[in-house]
Z-matrix of the N, CA and C atoms (Angstrom, degrees):
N
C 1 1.443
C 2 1.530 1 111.50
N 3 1.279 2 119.81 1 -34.58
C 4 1.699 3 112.64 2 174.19
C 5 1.353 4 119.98 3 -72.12
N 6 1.320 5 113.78 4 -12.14
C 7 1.609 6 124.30 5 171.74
C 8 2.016 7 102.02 6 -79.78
N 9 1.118 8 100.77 7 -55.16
C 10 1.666 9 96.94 8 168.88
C 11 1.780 10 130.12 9 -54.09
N 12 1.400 11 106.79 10 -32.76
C 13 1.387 12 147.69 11 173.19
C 14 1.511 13 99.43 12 -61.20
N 15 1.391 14 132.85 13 -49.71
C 16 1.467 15 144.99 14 174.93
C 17 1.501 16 103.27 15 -81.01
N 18 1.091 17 131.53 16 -30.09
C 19 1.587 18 132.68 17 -172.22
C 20 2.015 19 94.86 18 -70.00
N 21 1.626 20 94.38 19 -61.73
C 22 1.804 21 92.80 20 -176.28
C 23 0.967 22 129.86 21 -55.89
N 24 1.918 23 105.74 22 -30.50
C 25 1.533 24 100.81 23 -174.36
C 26 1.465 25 98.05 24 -83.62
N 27 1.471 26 118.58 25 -31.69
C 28 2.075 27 94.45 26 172.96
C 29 1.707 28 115.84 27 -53.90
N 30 1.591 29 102.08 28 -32.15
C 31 1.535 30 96.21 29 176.75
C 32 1.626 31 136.23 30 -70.56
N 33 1.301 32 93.38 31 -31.10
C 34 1.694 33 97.66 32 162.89
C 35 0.956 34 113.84 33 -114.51
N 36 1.320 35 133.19 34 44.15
C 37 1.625 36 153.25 35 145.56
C 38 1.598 37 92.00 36 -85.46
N 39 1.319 38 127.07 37 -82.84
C 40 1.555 39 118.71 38 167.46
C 41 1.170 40 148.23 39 -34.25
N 42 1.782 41 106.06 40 -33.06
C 43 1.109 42 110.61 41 152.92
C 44 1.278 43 139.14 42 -74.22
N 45 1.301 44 114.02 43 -18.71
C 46 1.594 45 130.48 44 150.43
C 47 1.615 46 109.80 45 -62.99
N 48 0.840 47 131.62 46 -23.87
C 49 1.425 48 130.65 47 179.33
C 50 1.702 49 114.67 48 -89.87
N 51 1.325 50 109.75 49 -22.95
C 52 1.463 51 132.99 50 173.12
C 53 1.530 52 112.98 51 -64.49
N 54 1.455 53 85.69 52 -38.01
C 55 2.200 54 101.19 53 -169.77
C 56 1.239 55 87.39 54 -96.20
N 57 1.412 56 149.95 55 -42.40
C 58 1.511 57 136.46 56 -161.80
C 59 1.707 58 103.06 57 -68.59
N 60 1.644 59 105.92 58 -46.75
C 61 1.201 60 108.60 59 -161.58
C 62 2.160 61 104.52 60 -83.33
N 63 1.326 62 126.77 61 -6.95
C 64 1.318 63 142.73 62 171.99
C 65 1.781 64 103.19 63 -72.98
N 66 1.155 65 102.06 64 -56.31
C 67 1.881 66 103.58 65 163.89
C 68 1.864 67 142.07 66 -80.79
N 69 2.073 68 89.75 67 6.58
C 70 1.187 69 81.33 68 -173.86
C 71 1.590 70 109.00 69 -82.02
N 72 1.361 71 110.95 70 147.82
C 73 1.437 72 131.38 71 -171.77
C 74 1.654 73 112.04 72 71.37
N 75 0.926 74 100.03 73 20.05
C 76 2.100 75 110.19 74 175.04
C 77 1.166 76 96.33 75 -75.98
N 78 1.484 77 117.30 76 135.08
C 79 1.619 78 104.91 77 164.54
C 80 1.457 79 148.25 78 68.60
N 81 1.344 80 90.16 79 -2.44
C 82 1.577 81 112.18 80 176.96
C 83 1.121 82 124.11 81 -112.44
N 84 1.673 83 124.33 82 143.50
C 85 1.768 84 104.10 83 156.92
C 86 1.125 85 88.50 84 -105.52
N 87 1.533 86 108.82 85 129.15
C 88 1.696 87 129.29 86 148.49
C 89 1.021 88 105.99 87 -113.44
N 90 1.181 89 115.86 88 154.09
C 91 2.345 90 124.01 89 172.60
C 92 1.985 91 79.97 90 -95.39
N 93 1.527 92 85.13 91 167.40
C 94 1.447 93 103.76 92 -155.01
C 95 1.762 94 92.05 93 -63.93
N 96 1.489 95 120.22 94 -37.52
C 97 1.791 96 106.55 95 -162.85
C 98 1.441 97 95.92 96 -51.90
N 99 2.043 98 112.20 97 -47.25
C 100 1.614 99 82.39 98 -157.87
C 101 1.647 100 108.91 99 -90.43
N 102 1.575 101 122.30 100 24.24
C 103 1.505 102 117.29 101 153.76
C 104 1.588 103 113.43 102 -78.97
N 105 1.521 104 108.16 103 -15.29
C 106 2.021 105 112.12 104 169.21
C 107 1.146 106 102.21 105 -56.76
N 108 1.931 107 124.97 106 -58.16
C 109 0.930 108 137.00 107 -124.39
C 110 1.619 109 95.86 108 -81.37
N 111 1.541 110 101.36 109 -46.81
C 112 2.016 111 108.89 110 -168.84
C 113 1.576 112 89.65 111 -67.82
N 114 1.494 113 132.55 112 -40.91
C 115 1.079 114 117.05 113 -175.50
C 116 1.348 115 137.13 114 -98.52
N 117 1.121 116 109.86 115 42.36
C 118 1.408 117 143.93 116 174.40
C 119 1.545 118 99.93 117 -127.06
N 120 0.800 119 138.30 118 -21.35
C 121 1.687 120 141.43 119 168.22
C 122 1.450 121 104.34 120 -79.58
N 123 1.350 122 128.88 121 -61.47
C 124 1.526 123 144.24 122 175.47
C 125 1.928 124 89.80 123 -48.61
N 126 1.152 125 130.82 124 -41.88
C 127 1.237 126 104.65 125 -156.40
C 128 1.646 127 98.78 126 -105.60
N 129 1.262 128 108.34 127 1.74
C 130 1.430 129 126.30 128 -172.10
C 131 1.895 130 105.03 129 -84.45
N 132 1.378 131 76.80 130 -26.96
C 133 1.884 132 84.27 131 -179.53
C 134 1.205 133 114.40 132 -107.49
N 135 1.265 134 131.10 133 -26.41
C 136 1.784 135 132.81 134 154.96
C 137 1.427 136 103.76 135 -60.55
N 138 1.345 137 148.25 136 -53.67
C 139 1.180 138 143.13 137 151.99
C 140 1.640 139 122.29 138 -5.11
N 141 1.641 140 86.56 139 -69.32
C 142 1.571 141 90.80 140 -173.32
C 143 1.913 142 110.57 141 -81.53
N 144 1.574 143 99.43 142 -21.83
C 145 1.703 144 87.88 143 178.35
C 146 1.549 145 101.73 144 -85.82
N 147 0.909 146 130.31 145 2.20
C 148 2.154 147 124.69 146 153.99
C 149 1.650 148 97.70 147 -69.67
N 150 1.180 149 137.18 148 -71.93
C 151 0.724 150 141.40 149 150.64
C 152 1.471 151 126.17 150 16.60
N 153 1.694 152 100.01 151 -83.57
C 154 1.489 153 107.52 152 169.64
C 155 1.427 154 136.13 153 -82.43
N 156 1.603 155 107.79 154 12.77
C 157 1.414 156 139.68 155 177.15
C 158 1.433 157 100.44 156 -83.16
N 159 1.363 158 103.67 157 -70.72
C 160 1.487 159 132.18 158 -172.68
C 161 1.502 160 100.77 159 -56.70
N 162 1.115 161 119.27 160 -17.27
C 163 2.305 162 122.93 161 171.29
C 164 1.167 163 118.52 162 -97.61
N 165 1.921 164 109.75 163 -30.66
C 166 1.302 165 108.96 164 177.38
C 167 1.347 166 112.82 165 -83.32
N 168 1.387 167 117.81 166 -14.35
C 169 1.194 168 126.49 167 176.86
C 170 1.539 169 125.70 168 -69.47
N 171 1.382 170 103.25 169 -42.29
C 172 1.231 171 118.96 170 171.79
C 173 1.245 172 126.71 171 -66.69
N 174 1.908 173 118.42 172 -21.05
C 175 0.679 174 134.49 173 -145.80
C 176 1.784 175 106.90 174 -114.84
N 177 1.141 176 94.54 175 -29.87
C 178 1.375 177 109.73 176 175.99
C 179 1.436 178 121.68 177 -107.86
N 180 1.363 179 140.65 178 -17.11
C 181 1.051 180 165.39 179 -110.83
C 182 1.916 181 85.36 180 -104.41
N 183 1.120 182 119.77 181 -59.85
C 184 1.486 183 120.50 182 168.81
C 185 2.104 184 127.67 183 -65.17
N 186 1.417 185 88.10 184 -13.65
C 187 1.449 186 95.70 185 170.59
C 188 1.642 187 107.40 186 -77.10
N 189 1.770 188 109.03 187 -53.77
C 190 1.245 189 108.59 188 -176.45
C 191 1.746 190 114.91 189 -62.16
N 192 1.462 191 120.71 190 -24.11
C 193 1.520 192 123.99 191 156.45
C 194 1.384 193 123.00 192 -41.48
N 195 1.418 194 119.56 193 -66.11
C 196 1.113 195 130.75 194 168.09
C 197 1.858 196 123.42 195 -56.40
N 198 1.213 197 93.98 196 -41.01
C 199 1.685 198 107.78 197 167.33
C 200 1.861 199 110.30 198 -50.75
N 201 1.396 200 115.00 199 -39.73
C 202 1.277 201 144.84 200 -148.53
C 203 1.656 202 103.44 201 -72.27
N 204 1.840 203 92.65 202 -69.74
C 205 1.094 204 130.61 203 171.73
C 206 1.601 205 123.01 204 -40.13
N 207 1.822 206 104.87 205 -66.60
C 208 1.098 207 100.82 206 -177.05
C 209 1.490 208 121.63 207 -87.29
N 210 1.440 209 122.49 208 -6.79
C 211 1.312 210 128.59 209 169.83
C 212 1.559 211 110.11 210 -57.09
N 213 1.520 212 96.22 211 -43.36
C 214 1.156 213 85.03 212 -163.42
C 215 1.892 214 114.13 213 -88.72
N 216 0.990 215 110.08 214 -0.12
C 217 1.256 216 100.62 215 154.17
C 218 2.036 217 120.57 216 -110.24
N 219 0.980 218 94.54 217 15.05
C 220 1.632 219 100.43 218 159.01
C 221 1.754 220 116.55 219 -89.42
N 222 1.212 221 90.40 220 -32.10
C 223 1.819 222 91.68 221 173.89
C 224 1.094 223 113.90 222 -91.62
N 225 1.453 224 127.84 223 -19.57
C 226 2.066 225 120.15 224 153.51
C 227 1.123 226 97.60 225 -75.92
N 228 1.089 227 139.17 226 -73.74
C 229 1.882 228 109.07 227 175.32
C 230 1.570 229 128.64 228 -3.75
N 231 1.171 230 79.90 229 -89.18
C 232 1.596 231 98.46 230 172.27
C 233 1.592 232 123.09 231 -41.76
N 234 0.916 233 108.87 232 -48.52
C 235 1.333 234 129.22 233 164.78
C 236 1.765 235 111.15 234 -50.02
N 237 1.030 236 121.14 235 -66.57
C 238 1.664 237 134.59 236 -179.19
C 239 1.513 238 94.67 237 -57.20
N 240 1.374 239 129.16 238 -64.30
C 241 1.431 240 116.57 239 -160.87
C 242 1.576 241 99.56 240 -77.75
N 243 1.603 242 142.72 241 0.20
C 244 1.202 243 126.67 242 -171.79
C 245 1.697 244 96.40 243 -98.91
N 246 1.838 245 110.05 244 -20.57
C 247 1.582 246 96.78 245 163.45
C 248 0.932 247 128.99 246 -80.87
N 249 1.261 248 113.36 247 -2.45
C 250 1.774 249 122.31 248 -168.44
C 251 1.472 250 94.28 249 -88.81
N 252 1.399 251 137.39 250 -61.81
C 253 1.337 252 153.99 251 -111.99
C 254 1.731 253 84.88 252 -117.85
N 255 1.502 254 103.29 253 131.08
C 256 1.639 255 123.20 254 160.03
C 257 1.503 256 108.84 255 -135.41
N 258 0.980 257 122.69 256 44.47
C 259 1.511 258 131.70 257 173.72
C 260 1.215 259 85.75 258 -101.69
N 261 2.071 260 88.84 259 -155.64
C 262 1.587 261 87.63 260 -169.31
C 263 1.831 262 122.84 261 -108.86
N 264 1.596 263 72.11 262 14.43
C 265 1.349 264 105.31 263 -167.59
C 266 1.353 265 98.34 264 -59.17
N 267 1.487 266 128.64 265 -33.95
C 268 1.606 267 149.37 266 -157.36
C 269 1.972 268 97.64 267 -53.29
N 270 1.308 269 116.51 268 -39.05
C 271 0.864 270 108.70 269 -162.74
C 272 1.092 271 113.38 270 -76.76
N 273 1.509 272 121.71 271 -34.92
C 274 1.826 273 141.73 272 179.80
C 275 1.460 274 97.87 273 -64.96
N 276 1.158 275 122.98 274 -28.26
C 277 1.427 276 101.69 275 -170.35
C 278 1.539 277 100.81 276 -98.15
N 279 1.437 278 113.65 277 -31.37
C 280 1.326 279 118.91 278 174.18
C 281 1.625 280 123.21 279 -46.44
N 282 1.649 281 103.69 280 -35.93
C 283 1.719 282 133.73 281 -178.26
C 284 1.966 283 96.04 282 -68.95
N 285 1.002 284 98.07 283 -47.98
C 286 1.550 285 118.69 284 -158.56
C 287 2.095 286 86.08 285 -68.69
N 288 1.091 287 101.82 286 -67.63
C 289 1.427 288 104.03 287 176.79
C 290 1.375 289 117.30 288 -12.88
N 291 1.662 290 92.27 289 -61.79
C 292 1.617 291 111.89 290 -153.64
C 293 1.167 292 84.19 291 -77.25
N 294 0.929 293 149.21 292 -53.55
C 295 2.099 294 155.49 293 -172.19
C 296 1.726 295 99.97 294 -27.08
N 297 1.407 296 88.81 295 -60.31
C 298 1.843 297 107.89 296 -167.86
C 299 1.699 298 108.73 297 -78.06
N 300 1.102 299 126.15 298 -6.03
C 301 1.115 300 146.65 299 178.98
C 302 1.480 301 106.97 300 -87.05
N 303 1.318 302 105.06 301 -54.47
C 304 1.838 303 104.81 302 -174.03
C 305 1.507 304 106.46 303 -80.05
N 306 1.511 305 103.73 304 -36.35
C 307 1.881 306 108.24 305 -173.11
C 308 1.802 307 106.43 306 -52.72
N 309 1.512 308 96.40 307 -33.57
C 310 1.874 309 92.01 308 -177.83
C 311 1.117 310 111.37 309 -86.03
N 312 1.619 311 124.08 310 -47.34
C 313 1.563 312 107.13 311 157.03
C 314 1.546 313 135.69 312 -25.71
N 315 1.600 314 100.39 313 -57.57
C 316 1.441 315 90.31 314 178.55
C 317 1.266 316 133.42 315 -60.52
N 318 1.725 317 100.60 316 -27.97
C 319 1.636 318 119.61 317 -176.02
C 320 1.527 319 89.66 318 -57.34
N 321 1.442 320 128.03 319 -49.12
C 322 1.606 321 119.26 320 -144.87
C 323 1.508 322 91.12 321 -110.15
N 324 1.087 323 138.09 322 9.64
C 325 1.767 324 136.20 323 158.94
C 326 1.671 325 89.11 324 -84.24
N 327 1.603 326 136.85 325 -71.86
C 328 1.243 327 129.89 326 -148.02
C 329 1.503 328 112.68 327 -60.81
N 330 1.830 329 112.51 328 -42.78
C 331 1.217 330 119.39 329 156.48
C 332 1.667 331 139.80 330 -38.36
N 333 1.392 332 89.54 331 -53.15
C 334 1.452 333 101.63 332 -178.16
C 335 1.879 334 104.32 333 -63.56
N 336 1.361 335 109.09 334 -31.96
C 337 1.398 336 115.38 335 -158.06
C 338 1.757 337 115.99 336 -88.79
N 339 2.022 338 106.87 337 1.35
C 340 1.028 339 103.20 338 167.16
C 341 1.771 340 105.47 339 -106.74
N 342 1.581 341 108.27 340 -1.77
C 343 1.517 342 97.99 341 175.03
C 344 1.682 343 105.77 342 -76.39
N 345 1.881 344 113.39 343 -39.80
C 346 1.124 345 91.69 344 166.71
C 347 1.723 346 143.88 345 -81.11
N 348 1.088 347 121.08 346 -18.63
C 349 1.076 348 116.52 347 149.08
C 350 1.654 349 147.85 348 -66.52
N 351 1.436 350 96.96 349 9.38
C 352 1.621 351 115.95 350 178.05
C 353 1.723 352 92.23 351 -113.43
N 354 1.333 353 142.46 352 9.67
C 355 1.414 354 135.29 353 167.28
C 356 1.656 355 103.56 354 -121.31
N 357 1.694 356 108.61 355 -15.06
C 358 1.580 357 110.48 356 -171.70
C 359 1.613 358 92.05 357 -74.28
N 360 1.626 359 135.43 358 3.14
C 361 1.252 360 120.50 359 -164.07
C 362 1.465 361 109.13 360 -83.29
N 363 1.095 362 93.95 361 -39.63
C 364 1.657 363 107.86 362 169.05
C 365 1.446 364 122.71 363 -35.86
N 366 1.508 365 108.50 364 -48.47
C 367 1.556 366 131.48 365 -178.24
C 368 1.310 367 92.84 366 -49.93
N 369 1.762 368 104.17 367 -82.18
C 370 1.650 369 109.12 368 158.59
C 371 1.462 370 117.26 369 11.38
N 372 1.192 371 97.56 370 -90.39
C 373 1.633 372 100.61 371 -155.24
C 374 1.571 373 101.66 372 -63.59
N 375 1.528 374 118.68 373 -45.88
C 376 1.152 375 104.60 374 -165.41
C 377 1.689 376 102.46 375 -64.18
N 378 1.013 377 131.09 376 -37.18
C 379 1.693 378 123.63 377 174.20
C 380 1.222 379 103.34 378 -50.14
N 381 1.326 380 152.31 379 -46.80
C 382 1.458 381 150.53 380 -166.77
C 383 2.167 382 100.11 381 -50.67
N 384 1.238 383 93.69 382 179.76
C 385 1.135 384 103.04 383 167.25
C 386 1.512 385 129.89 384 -104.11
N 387 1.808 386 98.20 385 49.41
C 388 1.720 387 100.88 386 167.53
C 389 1.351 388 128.41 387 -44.63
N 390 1.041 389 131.29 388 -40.93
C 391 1.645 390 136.33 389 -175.82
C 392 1.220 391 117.43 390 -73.00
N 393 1.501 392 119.92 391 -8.78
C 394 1.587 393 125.45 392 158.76
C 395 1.740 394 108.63 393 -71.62
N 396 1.266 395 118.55 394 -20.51
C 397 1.660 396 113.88 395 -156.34
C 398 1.314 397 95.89 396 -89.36
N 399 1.707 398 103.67 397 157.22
C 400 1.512 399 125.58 398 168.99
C 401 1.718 400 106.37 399 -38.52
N 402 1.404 401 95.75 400 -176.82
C 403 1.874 402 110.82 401 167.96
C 404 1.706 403 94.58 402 -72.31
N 405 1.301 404 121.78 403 -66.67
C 406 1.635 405 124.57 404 -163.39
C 407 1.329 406 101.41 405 -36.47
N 408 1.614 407 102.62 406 -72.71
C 409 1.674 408 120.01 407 -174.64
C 410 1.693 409 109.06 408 -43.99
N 411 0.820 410 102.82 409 -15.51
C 412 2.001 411 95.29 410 -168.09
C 413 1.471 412 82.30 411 -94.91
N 414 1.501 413 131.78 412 -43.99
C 415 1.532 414 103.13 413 -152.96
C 416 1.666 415 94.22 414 -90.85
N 417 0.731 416 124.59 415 7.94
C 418 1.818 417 121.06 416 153.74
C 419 1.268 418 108.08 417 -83.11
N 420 1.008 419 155.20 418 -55.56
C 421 1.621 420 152.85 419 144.88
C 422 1.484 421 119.18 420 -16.39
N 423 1.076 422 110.44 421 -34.41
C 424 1.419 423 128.85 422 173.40
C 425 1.503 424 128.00 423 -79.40
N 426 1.361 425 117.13 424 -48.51
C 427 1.241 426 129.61 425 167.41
C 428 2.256 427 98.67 426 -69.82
N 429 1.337 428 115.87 427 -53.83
C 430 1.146 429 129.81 428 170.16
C 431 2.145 430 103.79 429 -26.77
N 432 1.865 431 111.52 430 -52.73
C 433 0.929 432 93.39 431 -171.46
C 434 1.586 433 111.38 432 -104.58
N 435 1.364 434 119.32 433 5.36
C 436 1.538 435 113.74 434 144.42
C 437 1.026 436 129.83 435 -43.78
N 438 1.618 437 108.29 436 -59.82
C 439 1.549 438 123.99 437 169.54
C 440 1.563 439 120.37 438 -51.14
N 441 1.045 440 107.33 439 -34.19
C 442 1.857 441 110.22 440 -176.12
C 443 1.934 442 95.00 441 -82.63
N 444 1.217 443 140.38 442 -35.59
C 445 1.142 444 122.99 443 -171.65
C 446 1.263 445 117.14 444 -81.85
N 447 1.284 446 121.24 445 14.19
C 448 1.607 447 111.50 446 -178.96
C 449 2.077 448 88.22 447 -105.38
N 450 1.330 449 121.52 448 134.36
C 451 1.294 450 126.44 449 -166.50
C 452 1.671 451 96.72 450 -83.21
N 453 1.665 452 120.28 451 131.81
C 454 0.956 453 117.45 452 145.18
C 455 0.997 454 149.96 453 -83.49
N 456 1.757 455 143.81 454 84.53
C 457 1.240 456 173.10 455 -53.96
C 458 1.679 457 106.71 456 -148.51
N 459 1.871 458 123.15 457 134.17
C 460 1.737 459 100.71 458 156.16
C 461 1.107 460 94.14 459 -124.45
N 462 1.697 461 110.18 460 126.40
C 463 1.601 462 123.54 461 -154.47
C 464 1.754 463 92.52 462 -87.04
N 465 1.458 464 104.92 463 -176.50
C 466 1.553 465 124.72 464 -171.28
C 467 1.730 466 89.80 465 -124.24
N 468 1.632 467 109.01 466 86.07
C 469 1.561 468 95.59 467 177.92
C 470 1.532 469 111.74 468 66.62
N 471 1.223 470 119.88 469 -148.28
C 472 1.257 471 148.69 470 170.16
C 473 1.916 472 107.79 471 -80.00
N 474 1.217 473 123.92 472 -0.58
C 475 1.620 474 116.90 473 -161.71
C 476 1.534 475 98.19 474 -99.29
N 477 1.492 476 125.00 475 -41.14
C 478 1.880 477 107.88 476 -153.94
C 479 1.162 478 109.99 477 154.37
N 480 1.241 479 151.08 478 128.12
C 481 0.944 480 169.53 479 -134.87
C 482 1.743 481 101.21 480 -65.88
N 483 1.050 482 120.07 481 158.66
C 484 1.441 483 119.59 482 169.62
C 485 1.574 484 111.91 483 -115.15
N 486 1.317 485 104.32 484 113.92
C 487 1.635 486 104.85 485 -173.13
C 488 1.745 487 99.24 486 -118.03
N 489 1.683 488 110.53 487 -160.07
C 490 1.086 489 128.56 488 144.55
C 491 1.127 490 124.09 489 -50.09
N 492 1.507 491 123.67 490 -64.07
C 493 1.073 492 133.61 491 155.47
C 494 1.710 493 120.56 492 -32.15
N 495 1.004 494 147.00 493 -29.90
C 496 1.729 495 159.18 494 -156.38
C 497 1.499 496 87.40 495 -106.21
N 498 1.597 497 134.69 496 -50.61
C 499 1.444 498 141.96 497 177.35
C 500 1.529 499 107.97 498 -65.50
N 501 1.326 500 127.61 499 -10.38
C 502 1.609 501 127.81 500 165.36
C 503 0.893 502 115.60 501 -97.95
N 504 1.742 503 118.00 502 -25.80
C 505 1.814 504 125.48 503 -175.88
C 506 1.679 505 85.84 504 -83.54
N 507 1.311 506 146.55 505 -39.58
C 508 1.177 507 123.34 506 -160.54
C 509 1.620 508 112.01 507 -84.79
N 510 1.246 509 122.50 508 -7.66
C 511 1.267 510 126.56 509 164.49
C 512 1.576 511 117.97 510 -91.62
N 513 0.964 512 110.70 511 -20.10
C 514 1.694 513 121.01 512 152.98
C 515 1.574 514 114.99 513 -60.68
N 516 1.023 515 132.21 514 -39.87
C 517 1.345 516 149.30 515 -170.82
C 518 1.947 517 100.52 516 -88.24
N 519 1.270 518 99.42 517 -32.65
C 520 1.644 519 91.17 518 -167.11
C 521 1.817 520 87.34 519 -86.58
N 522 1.206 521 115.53 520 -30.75
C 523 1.634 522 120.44 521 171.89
C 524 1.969 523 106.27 522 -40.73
N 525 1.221 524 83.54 523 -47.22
C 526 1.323 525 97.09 524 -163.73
C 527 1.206 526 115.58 525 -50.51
N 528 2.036 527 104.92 526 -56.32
C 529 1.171 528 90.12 527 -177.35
C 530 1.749 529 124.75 528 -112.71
N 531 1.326 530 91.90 529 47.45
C 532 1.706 531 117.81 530 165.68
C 533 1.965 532 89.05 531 -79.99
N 534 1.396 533 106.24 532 -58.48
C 535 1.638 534 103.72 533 -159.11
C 536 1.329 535 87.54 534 -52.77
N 537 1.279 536 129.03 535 -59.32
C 538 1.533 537 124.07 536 -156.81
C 539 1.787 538 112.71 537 -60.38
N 540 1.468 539 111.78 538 -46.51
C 541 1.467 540 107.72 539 157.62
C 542 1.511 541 134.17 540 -67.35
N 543 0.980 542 113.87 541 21.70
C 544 1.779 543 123.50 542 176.32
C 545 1.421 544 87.33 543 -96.60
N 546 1.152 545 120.91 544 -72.69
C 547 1.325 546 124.33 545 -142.53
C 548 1.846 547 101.38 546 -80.66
C-alpha cells in the first residue's frame, strides 16, 4: 500500500499542477517579468515531478513485476480451489478472490492515473491564457507543452507500462492458468 500511496500522491501532485498551470494568468494583472516569474515556478515544478516519476519508476519498477507475477498466480489459485470446493470454505476463497481482484485494480487504476494526468498537463496549459503572453513567455509554454505530451509511465520490470489495460491482461493470464490447473 505505500507503493500505491506514492503512485496517488505523484497523481494528484500533477493534477494540482494541471489546475495551477489552467489558471495561470486568469484574473490577474501581472506585467510580463512577473508572468516569467510564476512561469518559471509552474515549469520548475513539472520539472521536478518528471523527475520524481522517473525515481519512482526506477525505483519501483521491480515491485510492480513481482506484484504482477504473484497476483497473478494467487488469483488462479484461488480461482481453481473455489471451483473445486462446495464446503463452506467457498465463501473465504470467494472473499479472498474479490481481495486479489481489487488489490490489482487499484495497482492498475493508480498507475494508469499518473500516465493520464502527466499528458492532461498539456490540456492545462492550453486552457490557461497562453495567447495573452509575450514572444519569450510563449516559447517557454511551448517547449512546457512538448514536455507534458510525452506520458510518464510505471513500468512492469523491464516489460511495459502498467495501465488499466495490464490489470485486464493480468486476469487473462490468471484465466489462463486456472485452464491449465483444471486439467
Amino acid at each position: 500500500m505505500v507503493v500505491v500511496t506514492l503512485f496517488v500522491f505523484a497523481a494528484s501532485q500533477l493534477r494540482v499542477l494541471k489546475i495551477r498551470i489552467s489558471k495561470y494568468g486568469q484574473g490577474r494583472d501581472m506585467n510580463d517579468e512577473q508572468k516569467k516569474v510564476v512561469l518559471k515556478q509552474l515549469i520548475a515544478k513539472h520539472l521536478y515531478l518528471i523527475g520524481f516519476i522517473k525515481n519512482l519508476n526506477n525505483r519501483t519498477k521491480y515491485i510492480l513485476l513481482m506484484e504482477y507475477l504473484l497476483s497473478s498466480v494467487d488469483l488462479s489459485s484461488v480461482a481453481v480451489n473455489l471451483a473445486k470446493e462446495t464446503t463452506i470454505q467457498t465463501i473465504w476463497h470467494f472473499i479472498f478472490f474479490l481481495l486479489l481482484f481489487l488489490q490489482i485494480m487499484i495497482m492498475a487504476w493508480t498507475t494508469n492515473e499518473v500516465k493520464l494526468q502527466s499528458v492532461a498537463i498539456a490540456d492545462g496549459i492550453y486552457n490557461s491564457d497562453w495567447y495573452t503572453l509575450n514572444k519569450e513567455n510563449a516559447k517557454l509554454i511551448h517547449i512546457m507543452i512538448l514536455r507534458a505530451q510525452r506520458p510518464l509511465v510505471l513500468t512492469i520490470g523491464p516489460f511495459g507500462p502498467m495501465t488499466t489495460e495490464t490489470g485486464v491482461k493480468i486476469l487473462k493470464v490468471a484465466y489462463s492458468y486456472v485452464s491449465i490447473m483444471k486439467q
